[in-house]
C-alpha positions as CSV (number, residue, x, y, z in Angstrom):
1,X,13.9,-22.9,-19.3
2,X,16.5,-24.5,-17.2
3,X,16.5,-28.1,-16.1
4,X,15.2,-27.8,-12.3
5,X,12.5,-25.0,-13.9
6,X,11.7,-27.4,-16.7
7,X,11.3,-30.7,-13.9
8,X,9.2,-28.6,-12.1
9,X,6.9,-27.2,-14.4
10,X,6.5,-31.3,-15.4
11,X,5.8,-32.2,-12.1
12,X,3.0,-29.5,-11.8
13,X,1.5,-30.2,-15.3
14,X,1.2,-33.8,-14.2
15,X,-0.6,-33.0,-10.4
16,X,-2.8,-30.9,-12.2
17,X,-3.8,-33.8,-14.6
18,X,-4.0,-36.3,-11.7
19,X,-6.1,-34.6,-10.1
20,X,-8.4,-32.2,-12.1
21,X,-12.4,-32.9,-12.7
22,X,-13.6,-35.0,-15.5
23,X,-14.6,-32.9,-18.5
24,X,-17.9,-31.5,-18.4
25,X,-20.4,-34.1,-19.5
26,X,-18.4,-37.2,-18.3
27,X,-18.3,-39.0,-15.1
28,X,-20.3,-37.9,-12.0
29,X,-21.8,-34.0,-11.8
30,X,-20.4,-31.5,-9.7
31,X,-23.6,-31.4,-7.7
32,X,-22.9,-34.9,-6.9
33,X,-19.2,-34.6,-5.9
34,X,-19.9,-32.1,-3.7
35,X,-22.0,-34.5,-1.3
36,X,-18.4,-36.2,-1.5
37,X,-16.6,-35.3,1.8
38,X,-12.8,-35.8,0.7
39,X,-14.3,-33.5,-2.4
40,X,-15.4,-30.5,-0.4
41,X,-12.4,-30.8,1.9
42,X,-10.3,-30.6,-1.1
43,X,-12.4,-27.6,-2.6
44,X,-12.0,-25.6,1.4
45,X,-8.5,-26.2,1.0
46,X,-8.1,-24.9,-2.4
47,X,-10.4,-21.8,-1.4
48,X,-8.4,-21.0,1.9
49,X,-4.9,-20.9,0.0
50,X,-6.6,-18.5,-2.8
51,X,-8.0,-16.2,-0.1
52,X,-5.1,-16.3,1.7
53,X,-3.1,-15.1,-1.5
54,X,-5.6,-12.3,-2.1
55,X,-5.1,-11.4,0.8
56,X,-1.3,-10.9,0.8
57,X,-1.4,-8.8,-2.6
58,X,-4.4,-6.5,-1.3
59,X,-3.8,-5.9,2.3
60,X,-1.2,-3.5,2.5
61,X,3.0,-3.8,4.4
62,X,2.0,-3.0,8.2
63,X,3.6,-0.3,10.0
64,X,5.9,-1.7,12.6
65,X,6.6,2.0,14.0
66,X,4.8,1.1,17.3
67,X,5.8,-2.8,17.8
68,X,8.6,-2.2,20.2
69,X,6.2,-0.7,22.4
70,X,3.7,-3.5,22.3
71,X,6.5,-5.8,23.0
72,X,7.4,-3.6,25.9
73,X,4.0,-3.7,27.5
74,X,4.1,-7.5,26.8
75,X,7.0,-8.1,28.9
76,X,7.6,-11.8,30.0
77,X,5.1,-12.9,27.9
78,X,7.0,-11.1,24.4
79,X,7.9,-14.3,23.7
80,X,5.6,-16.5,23.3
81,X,3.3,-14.2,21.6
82,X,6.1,-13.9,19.3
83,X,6.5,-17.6,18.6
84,X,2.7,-17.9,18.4
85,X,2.0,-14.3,16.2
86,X,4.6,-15.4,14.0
87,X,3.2,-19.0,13.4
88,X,-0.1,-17.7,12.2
89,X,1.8,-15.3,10.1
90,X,3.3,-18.1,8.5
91,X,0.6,-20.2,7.9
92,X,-1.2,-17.3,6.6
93,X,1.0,-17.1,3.6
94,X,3.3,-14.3,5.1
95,X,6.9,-14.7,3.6
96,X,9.4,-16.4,6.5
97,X,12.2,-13.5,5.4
98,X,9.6,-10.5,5.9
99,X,9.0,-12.3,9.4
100,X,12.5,-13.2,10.4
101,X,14.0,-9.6,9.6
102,X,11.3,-8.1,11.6
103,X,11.7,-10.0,14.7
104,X,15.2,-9.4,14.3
105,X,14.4,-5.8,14.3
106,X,12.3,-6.2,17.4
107,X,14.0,-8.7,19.8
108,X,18.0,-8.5,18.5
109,X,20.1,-11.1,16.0
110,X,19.7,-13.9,18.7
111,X,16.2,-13.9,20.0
112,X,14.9,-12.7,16.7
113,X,16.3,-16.1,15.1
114,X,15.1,-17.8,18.4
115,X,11.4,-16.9,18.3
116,X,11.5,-17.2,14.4
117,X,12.4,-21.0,14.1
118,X,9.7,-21.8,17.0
119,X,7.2,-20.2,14.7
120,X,8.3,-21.9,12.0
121,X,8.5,-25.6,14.0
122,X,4.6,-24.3,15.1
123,X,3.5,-22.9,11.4
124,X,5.2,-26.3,10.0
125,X,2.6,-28.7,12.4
126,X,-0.1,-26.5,11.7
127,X,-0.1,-26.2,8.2
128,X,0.8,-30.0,7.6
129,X,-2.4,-30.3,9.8
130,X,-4.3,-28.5,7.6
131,X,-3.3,-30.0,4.8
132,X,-3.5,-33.7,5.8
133,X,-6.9,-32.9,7.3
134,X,-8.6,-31.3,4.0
135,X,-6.4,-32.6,1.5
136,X,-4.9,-36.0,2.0
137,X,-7.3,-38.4,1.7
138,X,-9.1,-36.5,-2.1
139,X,-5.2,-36.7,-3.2
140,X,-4.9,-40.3,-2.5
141,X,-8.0,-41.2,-4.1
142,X,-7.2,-39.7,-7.5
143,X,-3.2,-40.1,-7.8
144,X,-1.9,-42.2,-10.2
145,X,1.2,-43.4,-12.5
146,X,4.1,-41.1,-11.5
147,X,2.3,-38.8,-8.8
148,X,2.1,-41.8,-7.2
149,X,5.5,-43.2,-6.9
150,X,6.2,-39.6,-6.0
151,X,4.1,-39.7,-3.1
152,X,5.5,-43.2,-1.9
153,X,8.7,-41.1,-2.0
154,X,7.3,-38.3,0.1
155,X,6.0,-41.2,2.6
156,X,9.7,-42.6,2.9
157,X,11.2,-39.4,2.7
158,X,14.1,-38.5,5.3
159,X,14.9,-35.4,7.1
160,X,17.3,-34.8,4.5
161,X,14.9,-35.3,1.8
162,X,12.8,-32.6,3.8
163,X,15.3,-30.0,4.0
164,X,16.1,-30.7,0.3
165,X,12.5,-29.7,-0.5
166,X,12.7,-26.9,1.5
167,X,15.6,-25.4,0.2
168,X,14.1,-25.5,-3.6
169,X,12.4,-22.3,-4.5
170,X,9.2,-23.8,-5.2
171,X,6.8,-22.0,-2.6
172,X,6.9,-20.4,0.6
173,X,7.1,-21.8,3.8
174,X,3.6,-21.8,4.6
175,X,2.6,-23.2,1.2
176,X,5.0,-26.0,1.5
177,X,3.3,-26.9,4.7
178,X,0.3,-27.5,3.2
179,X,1.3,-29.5,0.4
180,X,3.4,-31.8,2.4
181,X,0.3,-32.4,4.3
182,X,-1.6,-33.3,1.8
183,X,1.0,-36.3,0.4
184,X,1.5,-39.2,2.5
185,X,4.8,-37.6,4.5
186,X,5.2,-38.7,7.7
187,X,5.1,-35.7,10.5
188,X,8.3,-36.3,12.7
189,X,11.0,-36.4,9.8
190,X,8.8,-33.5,8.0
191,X,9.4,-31.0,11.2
192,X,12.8,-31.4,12.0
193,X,13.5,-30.8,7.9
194,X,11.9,-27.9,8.3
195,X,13.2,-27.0,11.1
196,X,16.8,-27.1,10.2
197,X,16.4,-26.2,6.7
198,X,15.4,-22.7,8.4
199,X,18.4,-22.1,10.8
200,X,20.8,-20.8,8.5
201,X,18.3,-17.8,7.0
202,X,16.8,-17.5,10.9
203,X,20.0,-16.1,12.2
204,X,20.8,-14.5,8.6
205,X,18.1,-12.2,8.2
206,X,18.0,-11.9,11.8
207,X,20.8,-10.4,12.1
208,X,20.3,-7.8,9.3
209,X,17.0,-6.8,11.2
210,X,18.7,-6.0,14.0
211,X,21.1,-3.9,12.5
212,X,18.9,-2.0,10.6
213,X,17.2,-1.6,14.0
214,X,20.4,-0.5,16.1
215,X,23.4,-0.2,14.2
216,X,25.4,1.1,16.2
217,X,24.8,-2.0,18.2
218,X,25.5,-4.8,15.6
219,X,27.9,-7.5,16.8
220,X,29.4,-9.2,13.5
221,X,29.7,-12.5,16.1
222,X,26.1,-13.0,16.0
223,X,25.9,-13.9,12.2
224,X,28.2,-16.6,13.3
225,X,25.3,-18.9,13.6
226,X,24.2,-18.2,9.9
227,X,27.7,-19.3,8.8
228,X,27.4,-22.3,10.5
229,X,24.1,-23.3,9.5
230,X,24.9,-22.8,6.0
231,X,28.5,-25.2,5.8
232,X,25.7,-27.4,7.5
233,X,23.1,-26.9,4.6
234,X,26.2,-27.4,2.2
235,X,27.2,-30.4,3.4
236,X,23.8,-32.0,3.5
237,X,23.2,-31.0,-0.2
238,X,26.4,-32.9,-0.6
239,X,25.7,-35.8,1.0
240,X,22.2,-35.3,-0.6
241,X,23.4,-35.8,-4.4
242,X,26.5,-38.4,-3.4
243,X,23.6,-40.7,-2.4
244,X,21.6,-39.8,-5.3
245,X,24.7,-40.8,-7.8
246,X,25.4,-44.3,-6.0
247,X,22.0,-45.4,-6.6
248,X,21.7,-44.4,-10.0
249,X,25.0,-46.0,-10.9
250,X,25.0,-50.1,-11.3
251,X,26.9,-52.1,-8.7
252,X,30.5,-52.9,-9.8
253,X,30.6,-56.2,-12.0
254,X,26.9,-56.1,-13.2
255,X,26.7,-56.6,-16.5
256,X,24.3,-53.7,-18.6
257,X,20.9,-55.8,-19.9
């Protein structure tokens, strides 16, 4: 396993561990912990993001055959049931790409992206919502040790810490909505991470919905974005791991202990 797969699997080992039930026999019954309300919460939680993932593998690809014409009888109002459609979508565990390239196939490169990242700034306050509702306050009960100081990190995290987190494939976008919500993030840095972690594969995959759309009609220019947004991403990583360096390396003149 590779070193990010290795740090990660670490990481999860140790949240499960933190925050897992006493064995069975020890410590308070489950009958008990259930009067708990941070308990429960927790448990809802849990049980909405496993029926949401049953969901997604049983319910089968939608046919999109008649969407242009329901967006044609929507007129003026198109786009904000796309921003708002496509938040739930999110937060229902649908994958951002599936979503981006199909509003790319239904409102073109540029308004696809558009309507895409609103969802995603909507899906992002929603599911951190969620989470910090019915999650937050179980996890910082039972944290401890590491998981700790890695939620302190989360609370003083930067927007370039969130668009760091983003842009490691550790869960969809909807997932990692929830999750931030339940660690001690702060809201305002969280959604404008998430927000420009998402711009350069908005107008990416975009664009390749709308040419498989019209292709006849496909403007190389409007990828342009996408290129941008990723030099962007590039440089932030950059910046990202230059910081990260200077404060594991001692000042100059500082003797080793």
């Amino acid at each position: 396993m590779s070193g990010p797969g290795r740090w990660l699997r670490t990481r999860a080992d140790e949240l499960v561990r933190a925050v897992r039930l006493p064995p069975h026999g020890h410590g308070r019954p489950l009958r008990e912990r259930l009067r708990e309300r941070p308990f429960r919460r927790f448990v809802l939680l849990l049980g909405m993001l496993g029926v949401l993932g049953i969901v997604m593998l049983l319910v089968p690809q939608p046919d999109l055959a008649a969407a242009p014409e329901m967006v044609d009888d929507l007129g003026p109002f198109a786009p904000v049931a796309a921003v708002v459609v496509g938040a739930l979508l999110l937060v229902a565990l649908v994958p951002r790409t599936f979503l981006t390239v199909a509003w790319g196939a239904l409102f073109g490169p540029l308004g696809g992206a558009g309507y895409t990242l609103g969802a995603a700034l909507l899906a992002a306050a929603l599911g951190f919502a969620v989470g910090r509702l019915l999650g937050r306050e179980f996890v910082a009960e039972r944290i401890r040790g590491r998981l700790a100081r890695l939620d302190g990190w989360f609370a003083r995290q930067s927007v370039f810490g969130v668009i760091t987190v983003r842009l490691l494939p550790i869960g969809g976008f909807g997932l990692v909505s929830y999750g931030y919500g339940t660690t001690g993030a702060r809201l305002l840095p969280f959604l404008v991470g998430s927000l420009l972690a998402s711009v350069p594969s908005a107008f990416g995959y975009a664009a390749v919905g709308a040419a498989v759309a019209e292709p006849d009609t496909f403007n190389p220019l409007s990828v342009a974005p996408a290129g941008l947004g990723l030099i962007a991403t590039a440089v932030i990583v950059w910046r990202w791991r230059r910081s990260a360096l200077r404060d594991r390396t001692p000042a100059a003149g500082t003797a080793p202990n």
